[in-house]
C-alpha positions in Angstrom: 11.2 -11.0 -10.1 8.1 -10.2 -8.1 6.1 -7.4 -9.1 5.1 -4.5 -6.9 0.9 -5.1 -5.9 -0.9 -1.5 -6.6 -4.3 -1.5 -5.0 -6.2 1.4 -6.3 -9.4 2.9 -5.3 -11.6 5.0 -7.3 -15.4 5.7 -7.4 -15.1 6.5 -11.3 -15.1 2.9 -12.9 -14.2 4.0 -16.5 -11.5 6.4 -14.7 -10.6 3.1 -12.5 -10.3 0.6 -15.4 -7.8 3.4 -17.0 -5.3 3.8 -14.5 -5.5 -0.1 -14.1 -4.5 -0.6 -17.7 -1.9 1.7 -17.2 -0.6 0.2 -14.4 -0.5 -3.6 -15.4 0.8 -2.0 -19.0 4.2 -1.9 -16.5 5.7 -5.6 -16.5 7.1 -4.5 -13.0 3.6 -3.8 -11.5 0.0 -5.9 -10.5 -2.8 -3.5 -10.6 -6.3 -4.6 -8.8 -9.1 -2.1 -8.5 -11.4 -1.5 -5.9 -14.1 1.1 -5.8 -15.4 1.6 -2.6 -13.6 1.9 0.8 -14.9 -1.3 2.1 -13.7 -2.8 -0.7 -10.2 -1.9 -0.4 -10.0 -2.6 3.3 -11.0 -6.3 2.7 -8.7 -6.0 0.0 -5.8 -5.2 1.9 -6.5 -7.6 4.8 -6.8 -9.9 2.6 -3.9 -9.6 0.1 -0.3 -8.1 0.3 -0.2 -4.2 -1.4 2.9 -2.1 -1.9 1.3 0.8 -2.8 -2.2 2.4 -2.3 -3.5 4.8 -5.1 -6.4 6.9 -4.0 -8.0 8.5 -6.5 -11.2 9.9 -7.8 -13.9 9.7 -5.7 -12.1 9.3 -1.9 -12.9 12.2 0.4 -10.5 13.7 3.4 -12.1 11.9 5.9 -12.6 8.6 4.1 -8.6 8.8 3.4 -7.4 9.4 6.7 -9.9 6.1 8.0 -7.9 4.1 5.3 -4.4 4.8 5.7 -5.1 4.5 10.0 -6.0 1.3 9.0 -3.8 0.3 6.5 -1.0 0.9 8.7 -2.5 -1.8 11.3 -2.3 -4.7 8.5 1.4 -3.2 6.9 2.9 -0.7 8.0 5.3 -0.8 5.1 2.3 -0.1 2.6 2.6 3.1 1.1 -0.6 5.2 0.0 -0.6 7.9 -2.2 -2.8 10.4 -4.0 -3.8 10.5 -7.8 -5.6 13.1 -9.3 -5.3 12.7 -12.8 -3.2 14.4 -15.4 -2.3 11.0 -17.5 0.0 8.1 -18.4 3.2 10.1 -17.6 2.0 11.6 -14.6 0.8 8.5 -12.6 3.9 6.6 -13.5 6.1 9.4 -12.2 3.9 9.6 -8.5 4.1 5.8 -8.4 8.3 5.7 -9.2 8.5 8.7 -7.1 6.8 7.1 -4.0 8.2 3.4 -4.5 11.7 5.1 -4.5 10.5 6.9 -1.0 10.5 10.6 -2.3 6.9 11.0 -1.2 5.3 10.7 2.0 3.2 7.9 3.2 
């Protein structure tokens, strides 16, 4: 079975090494952390993500730049928000937007 890649992005590299252990805790997920936006750009090109978690530390405008770009590379990719709230609450936004109830 492959496993869903999670690429997540946050400036806050206790906070980032957190939700990655939560993440890769899921035998159905790959977690790899970034923590700035150039970072996760050359990540993306580079690598093939489901999901994009943007969490602490990624502005409005900084956002918007990403998911323009991630949608040149795969437009498949889905990218989502985190902004804390623990274990149960960023398993639920990443169920939720694999099963397509959120919006890219």
């Amino acid at each position: 079975m492959d496993k869903t890649n999670i690429l997540v992005l946050a400036s806050h590299t206790e906070i980032l090494g957190t939700i990655l252990r939560l993440i890769n805790k899921n035998e159905s997920w790959n977690g790899v952390g970034v923590s700035t936006a150039s970072e996760a750009l050359s990540a993306f090109q580079e690598a093939q993500f489901d999901l994009v978690l943007l969490g602490v530390g990624v502005d409005d405008a900084t956002e918007s730049s990403l998911r323009a770009d991630f949608q040149k590379f795969n437009s498949d990719a889905i990218c989502i928000r985190h902004f804390g709230g623990g274990s149960g609450l960023l398993y639920s936004e990443i169920q939720h937007a694999l099963a397509g109830n959120l919006d890219h």
